[in-house]
TIKOL-23558 format. One record per atom (N, C-alpha, C): residue in one letter; x, y negated, z negated. Coordinates in steps of 0.1 Angstrom, whole numbers, padded with zeros to 4 digits, always signed. Layout:
N
AXYZ/...
END
This chain:
242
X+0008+0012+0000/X+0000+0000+0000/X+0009-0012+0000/X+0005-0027+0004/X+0011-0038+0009/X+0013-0039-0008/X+0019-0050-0009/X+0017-0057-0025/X+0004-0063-0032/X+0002-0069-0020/X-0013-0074-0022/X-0021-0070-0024/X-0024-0061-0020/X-0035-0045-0021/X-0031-0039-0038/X-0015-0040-0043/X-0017-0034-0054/X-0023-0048-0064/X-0015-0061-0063/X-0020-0070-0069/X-0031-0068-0072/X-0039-0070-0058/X-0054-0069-0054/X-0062-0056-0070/X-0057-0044-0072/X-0060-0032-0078/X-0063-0037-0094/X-0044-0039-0091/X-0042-0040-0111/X-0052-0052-0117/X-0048-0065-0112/X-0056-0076-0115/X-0069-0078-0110/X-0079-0066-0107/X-0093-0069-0103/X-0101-0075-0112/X-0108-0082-0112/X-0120-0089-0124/X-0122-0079-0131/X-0126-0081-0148/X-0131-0065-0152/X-0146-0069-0149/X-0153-0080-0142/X-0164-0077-0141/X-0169-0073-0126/X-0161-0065-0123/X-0165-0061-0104/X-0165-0046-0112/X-0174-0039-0106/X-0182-0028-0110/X-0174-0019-0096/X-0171-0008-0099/X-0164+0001-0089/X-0165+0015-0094/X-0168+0019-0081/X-0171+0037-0091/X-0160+0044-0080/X-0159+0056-0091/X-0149+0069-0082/X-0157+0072-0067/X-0151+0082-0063/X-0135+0081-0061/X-0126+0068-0058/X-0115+0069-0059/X-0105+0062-0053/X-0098+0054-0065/X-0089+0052-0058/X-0076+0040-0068/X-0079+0026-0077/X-0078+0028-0089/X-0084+0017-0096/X-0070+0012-0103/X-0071-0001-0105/X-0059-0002-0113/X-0060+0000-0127/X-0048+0003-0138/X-0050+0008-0149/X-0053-0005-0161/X-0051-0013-0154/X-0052-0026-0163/X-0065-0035-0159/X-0070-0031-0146/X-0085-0030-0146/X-0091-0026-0155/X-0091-0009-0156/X-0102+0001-0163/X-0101-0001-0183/X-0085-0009-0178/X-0088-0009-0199/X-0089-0021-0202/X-0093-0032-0191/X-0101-0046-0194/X-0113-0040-0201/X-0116-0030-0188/X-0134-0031-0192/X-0137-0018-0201/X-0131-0012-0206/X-0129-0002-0218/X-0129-0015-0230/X-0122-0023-0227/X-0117-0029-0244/X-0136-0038-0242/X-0137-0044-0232/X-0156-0052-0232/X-0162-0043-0238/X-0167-0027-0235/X-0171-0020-0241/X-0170-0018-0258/X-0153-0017-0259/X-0151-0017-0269/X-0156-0027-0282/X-0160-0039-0274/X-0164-0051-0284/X-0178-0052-0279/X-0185-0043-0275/X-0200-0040-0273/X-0204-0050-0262/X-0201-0048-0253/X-0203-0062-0245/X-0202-0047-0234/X-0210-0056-0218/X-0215-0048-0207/X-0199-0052-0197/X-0193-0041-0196/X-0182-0047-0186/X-0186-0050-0174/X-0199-0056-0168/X-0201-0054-0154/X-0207-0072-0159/X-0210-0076-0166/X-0214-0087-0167/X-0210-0100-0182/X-0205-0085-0190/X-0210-0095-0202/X-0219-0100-0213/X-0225-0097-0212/X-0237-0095-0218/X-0234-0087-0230/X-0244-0088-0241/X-0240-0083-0252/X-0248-0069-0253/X-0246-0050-0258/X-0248-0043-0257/X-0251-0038-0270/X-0241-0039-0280/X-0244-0036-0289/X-0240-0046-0295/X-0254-0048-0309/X-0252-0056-0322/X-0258-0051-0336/X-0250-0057-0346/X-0256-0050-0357/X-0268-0047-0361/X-0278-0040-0364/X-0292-0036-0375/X-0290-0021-0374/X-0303-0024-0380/X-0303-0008-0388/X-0307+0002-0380/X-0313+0001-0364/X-0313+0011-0353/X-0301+0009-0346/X-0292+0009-0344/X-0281+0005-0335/X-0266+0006-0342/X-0258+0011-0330/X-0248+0013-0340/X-0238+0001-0340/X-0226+0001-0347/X-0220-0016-0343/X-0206-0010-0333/X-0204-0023-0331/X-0193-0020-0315/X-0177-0013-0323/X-0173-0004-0316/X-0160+0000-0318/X-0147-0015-0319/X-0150-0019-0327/X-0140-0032-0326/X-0129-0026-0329/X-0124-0018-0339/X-0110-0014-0342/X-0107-0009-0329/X-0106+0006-0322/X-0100+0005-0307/X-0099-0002-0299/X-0110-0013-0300/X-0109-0026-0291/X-0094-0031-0292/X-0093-0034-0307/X-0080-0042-0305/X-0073-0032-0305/X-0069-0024-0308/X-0059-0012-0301/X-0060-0012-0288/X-0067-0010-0281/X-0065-0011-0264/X-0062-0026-0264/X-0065-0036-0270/X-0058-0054-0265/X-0042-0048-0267/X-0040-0045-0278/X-0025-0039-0280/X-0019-0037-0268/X-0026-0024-0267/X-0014-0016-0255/X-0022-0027-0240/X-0029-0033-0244/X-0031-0042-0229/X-0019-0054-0231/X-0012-0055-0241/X-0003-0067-0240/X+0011-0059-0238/X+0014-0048-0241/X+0026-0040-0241/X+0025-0038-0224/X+0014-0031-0221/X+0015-0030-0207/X+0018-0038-0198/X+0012-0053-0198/X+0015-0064-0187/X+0023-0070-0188/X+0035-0065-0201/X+0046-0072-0210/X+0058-0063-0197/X+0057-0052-0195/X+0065-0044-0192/X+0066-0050-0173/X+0053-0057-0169/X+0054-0062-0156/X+0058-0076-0154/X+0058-0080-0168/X+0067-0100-0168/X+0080-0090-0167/X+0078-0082-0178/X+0096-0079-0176/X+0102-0077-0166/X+0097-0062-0158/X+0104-0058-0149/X+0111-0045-0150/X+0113-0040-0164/X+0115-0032-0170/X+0111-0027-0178/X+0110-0011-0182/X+0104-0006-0189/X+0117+0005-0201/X+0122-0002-0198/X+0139+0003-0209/X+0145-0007-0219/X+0139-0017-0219/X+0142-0027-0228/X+0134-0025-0239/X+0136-0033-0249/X+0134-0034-0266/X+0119-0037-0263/X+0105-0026-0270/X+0090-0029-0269/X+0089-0044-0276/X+0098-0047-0285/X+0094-0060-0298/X+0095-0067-0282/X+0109-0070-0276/X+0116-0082-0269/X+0106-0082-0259/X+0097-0077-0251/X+0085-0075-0237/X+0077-0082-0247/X+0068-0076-0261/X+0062-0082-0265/X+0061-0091-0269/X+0070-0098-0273/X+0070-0113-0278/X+0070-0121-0268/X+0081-0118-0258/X+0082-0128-0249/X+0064-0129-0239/X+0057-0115-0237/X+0045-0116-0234/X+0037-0128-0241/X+0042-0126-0256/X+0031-0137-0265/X+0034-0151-0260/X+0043-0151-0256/X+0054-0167-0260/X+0050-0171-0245/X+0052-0168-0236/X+0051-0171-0219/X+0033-0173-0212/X+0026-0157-0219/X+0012-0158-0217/X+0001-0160-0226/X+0003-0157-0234/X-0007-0162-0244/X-0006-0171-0252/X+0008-0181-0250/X+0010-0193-0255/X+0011-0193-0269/X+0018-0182-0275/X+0019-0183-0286/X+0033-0193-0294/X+0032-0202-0296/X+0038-0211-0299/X+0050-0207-0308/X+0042-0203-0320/X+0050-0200-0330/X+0053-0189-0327/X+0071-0186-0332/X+0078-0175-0337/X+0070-0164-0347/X+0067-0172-0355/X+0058-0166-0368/X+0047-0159-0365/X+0036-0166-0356/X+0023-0160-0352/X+0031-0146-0344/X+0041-0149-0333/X+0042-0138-0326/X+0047-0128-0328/X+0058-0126-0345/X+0055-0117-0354/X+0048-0110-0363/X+0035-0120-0364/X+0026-0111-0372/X+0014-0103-0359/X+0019-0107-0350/X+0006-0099-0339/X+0014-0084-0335/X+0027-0091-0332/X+0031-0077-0329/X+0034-0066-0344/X+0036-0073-0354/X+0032-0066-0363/X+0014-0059-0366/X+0006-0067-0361/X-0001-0062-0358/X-0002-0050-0345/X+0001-0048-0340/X+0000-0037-0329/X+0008-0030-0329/X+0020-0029-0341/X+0028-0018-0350/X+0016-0008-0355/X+0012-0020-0363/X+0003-0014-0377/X-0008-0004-0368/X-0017-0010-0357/X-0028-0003-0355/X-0021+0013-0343/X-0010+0007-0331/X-0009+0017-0326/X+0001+0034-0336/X+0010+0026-0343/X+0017+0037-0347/X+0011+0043-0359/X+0001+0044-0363/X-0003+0043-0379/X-0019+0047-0375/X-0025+0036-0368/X-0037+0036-0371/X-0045+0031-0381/X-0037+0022-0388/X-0039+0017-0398/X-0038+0000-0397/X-0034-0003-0409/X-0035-0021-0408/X-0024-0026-0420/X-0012-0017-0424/X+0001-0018-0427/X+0009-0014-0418/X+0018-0024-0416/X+0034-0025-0411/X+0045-0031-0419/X+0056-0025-0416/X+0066-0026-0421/X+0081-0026-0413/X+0086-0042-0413/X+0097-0044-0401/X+0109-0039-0411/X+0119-0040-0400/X+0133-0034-0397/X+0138-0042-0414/X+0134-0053-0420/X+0140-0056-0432/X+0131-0050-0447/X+0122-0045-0445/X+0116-0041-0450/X+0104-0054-0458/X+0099-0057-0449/X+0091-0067-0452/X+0074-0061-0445/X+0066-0059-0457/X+0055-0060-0456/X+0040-0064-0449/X+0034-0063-0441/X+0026-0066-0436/X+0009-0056-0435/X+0003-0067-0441/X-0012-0057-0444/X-0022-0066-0437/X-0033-0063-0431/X-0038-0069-0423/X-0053-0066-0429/X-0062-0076-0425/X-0078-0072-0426/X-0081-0077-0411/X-0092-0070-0407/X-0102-0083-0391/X-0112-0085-0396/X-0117-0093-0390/X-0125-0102-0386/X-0140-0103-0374/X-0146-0110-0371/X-0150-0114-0359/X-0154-0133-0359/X-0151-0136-0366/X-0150-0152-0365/X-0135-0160-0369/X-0136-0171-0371/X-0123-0180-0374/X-0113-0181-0365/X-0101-0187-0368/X-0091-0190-0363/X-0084-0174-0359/X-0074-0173-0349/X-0071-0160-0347/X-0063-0154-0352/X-0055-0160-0364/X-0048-0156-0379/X-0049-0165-0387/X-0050-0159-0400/X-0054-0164-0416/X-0044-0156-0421/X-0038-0170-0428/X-0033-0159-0440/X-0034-0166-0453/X-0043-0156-0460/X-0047-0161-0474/X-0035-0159-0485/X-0035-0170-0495/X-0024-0173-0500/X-0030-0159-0511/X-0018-0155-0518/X-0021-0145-0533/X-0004-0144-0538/X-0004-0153-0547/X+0006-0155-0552/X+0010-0148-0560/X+0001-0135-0566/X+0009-0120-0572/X+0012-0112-0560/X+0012-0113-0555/X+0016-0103-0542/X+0026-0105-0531/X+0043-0101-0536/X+0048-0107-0524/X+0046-0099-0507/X+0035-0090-0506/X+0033-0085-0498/X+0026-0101-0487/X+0027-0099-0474/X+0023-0105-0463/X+0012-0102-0459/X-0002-0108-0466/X-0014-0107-0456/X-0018-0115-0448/X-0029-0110-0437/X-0031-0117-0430/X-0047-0113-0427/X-0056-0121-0422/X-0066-0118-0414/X-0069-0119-0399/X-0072-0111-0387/X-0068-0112-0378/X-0085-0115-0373/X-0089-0123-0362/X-0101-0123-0355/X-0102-0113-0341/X-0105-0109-0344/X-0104-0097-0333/X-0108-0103-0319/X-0123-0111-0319/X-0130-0119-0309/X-0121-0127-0300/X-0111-0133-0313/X-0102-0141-0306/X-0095-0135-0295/X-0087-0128-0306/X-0080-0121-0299/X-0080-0114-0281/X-0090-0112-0289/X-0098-0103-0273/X-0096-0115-0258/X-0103-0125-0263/X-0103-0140-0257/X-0090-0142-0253/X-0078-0141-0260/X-0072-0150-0259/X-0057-0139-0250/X-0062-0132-0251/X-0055-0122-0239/X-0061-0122-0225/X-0073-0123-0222/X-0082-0123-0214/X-0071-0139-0202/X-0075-0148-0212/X-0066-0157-0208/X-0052-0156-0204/X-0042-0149-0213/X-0032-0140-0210/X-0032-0136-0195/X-0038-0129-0195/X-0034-0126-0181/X-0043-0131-0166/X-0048-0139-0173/X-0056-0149-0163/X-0039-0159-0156/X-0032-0163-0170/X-0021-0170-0169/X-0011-0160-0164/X-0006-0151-0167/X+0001-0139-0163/X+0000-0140-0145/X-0015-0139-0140/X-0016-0136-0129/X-0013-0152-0119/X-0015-0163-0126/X-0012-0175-0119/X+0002-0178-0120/X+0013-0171-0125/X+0029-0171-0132/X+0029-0163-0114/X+0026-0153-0116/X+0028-0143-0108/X+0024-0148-0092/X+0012-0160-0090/X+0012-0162-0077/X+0017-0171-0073/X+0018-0182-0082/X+0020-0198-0080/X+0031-0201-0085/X+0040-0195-0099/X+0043-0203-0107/X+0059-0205-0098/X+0069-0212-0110/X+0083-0214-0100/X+0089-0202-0100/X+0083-0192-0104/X+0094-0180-0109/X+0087-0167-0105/X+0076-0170-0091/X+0071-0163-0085/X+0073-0150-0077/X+0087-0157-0075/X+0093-0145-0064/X+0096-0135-0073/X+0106-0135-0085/X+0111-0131-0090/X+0101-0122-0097/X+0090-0126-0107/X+0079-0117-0111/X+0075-0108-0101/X+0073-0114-0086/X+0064-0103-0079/X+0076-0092-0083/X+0086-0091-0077/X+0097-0087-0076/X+0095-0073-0086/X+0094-0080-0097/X+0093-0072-0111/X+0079-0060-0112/X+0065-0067-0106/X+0055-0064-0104/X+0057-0050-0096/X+0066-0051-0084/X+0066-0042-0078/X+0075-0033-0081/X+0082-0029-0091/X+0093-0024-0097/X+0083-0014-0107/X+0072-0020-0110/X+0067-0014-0121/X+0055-0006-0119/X+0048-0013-0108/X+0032-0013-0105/X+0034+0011-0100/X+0043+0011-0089/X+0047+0027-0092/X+0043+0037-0104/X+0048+0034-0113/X+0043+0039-0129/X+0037+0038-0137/X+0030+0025-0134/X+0017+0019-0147/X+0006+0008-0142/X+0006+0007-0127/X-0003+0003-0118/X-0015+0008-0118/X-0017+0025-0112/X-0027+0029-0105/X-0028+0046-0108/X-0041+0042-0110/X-0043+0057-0114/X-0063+0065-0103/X-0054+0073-0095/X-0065+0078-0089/X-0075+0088-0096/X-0090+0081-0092/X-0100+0092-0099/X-0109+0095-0089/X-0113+0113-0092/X-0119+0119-0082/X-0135+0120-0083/X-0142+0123-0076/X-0155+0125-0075/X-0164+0126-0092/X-0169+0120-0093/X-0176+0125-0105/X-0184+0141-0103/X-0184+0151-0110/X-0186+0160-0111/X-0204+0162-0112/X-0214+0168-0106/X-0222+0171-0105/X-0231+0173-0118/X-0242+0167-0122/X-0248+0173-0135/X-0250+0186-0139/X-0245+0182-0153/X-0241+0198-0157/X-0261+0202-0160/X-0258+0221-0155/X-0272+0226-0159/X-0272+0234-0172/X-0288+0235-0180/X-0283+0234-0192/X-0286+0252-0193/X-0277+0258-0202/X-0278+0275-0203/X-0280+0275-0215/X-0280+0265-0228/X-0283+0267-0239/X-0295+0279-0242/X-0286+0290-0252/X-0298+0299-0255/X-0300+0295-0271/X-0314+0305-0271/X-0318+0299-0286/X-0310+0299-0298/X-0311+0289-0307/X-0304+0291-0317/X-0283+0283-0317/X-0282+0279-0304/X-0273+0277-0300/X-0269+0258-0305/X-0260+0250-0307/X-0259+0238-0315/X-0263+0232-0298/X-0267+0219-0309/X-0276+0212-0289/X-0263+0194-0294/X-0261+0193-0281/X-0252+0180-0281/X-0260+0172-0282/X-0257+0157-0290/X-0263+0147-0294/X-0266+0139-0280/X-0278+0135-0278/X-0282+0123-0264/X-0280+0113-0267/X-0274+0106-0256/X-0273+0095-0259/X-0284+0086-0254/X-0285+0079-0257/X-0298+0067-0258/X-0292+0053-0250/X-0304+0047-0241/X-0298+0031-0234/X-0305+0021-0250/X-0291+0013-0255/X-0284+0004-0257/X-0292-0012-0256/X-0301-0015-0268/X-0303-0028-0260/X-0295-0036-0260/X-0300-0049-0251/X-0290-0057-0245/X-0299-0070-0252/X-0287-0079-0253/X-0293-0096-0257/X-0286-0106-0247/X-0287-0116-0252/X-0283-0127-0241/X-0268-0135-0245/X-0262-0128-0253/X-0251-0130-0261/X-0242-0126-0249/X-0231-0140-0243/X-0221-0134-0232/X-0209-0139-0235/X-0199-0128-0230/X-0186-0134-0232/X-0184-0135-0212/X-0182-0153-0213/X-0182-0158-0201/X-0170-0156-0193/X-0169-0148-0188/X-0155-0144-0179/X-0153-0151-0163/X-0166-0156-0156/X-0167-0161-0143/X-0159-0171-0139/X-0156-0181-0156/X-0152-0192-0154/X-0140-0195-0157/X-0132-0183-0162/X-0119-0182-0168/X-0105-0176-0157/X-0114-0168-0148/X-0103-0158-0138/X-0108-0158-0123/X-0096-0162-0122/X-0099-0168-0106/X-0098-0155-0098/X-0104-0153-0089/X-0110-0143-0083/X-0103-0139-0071/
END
């Protein structure tokens, strides 16, 4: 395929709806895995699932585990390499695309995406032995950190919402670095160095509905049920250029 065509793949809208077969890019399909993930419709936006007492609430914890590995991944395509230091791809990801200003913030996120991918948890602990415990959120600023002055441990509270958002933009910026910016060539450059191994992943036919042989007495799989929807959207139309 040209470049363009993969560009075209990796960086598709996650709100363009596309079914198997064929070549999707992988940083497409876990855009719209992570919308799901925060109960929202990947094909529009729209809100899918919210909290009461018929309904269940949105997978937010994997959400931000997939924003994780969605910032490790497009980190490894600013880079150009995927043999370098995960901290050094990720920070510089934070610092270049998601405008993370401070040194500080960009260590407590990637200590965040310590804590959730290696652990599964919401403690980390860096190379000096310094502490990090984490709570989320879904409102406020996209880190707090609440003072507790018996504790020389490091907390923090993370907004997940934000978060979500503020990667979204990440690679909204990512992909205008990549067309426009001064250092265009060089990124594609990198783009195409990478896109081979963490670009594109082919999916085959969906498989036929299954028929049911359940005999009596046999455990019956839970159905799943359609999901209402409200008017609650995370506005993506006006954020990524198309």
């Amino acid at each position: 395929m040209a470049y363009a065509d993969d560009e075209s793949l990796f960086l598709m809208h996650p709100h363009t709806e596309k079914k198997p077969p064929g070549l999707f890019g992988i940083l497409y399909l876990l855009r719209r895995d992570i919308l799901i993930c925060m109960g929202l419709n990947p094909n529009d936006g729209t809100e899918i699932i919210s909290a009461g007492p018929d309904t269940p609430s949105a997978p937010l914890w994997p959400g931000a585990m997939a924003v994780m590995a969605g910032v490790d991944l497009v980190a490894k395509f600013l880079e150009g390499k995927d043999n370098t230091s995960v901290g050094y791809r990720f920070r510089k990801f934070l610092e270049q695309c998601f405008k993370l200003a401070s040194q500080s913030d960009r260590e407590i996120i990637y200590q965040l995406r310590n804590s959730l991918l290696h652990s599964f948890g919401l403690y980390s602990e860096d190379s000096t032995g310094r502490i990090y415990r984490f709570s989320l959120r879904q409102d406020g600023p996209l880190i707090t950190s609440p003072t507790n002055p018996s504790d020389s441990t490091d907390r923090y509270v993370i907004n997940i919402r934000r978060l979500h958002q503020d990667f979204e933009k990440a690679v909204v910026e990512y992909q205008t670095q990549l067309r426009t910016g001064p250092q265009a060539n060089e990124l594609q450059r990198n783009f195409a160095r990478m896109f081979p191994n963490y670009g594109v992943i082919e999916i085959g036919p969906l498989p036929p509905p299954a028929t049911s042989d359940k005999q009596p007495g046999q455990p019956v799989a839970p159905q799943l049920r359609p999901l209402p929807s409200t008017t609650a959207t995370l506005n993506l139309s006006s954020t990524y250029p198309r």
